[in-house]
Structures are given as C-alpha cells and as structure tokens.
C-alpha positions in Angstrom: 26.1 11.9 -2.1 25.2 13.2 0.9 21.5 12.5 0.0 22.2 8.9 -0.9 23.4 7.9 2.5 20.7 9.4 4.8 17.7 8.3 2.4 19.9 4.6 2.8 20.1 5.4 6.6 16.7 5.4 7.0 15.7 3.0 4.8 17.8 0.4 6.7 16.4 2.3 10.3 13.1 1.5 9.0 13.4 -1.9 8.0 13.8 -2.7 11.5 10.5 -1.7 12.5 8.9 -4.4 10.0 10.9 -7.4 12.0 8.6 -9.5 14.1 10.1 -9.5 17.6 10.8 -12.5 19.0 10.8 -14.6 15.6 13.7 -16.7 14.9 15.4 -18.0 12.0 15.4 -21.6 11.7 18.4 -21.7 8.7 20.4 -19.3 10.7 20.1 -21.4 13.4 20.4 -24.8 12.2 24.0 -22.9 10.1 25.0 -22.2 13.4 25.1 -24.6 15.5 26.6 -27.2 12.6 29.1 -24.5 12.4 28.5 -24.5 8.2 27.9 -20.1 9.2 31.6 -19.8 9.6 31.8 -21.4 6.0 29.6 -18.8 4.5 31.1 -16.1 6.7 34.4 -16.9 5.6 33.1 -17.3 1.8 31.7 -14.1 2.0 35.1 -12.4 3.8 37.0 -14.0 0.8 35.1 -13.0 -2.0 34.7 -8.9 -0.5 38.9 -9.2 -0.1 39.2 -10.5 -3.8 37.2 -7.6 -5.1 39.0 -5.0 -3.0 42.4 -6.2 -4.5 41.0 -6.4 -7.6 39.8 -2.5 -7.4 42.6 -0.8 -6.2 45.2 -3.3 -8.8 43.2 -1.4 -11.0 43.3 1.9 -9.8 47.1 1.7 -9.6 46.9 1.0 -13.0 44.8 3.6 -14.0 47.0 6.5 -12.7 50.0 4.9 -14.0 48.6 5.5 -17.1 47.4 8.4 -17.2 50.6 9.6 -15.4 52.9 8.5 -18.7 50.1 10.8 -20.7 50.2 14.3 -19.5 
C-alpha cells in the first residue's frame, strides 16, 4: 500500500512539470466568471457525499451481519 501512494505521489509531482506555464484555460475561465463552476463544484461535492453514505450504510450492514453469525 505503501508502494501505491508514493509511485501516485510522484506521478501526480511529475505531471506538473508537463504543464505549460503561463497557459490558460479558456473553459475554466469562461465557467468561472458565469459562475456555472460553482454548479459543477457543487455537482461534484454532491455526488462524492452520496457515495460516502452509501459506503459506510453498507459497511454498517456488513458487520451487523456478520455479527448475528459468529
């Protein structure tokens, strides 16, 4: 496990060598200053919370069950 998160560490530290400095992101802009980003943002924030709940309903589930069989 410990493996997986520095080979993802550096992975994600050398992506940011491969960005041009100085470019800029027309869509990013143009979301932001209509103020549709916060839409996305909050989209995003939703769906993240939804799956979390969903997990851990599950996992509650889980060791209730396996709980009533030992």
């Amino acid at each position: 496990m410990k493996k997986i998160f520095i080979a993802a560490l550096l992975v994600l530290a050398a992506a940011d060598l491969y960005a041009k400095p100085g470019s800029e992101i027309e869509m990013a802009d143009l979301m932001r200053s209509s103020g549709k980003i916060y839409v996305v943002v909050t989209t995003i924030a939703i769906t993240f919370l939804g799956l979390a709940i969903y997990l851990f309903s599950i996992d509650r589930k889980l060791k209730r069950l396996e709980k009533e069989h030992q």
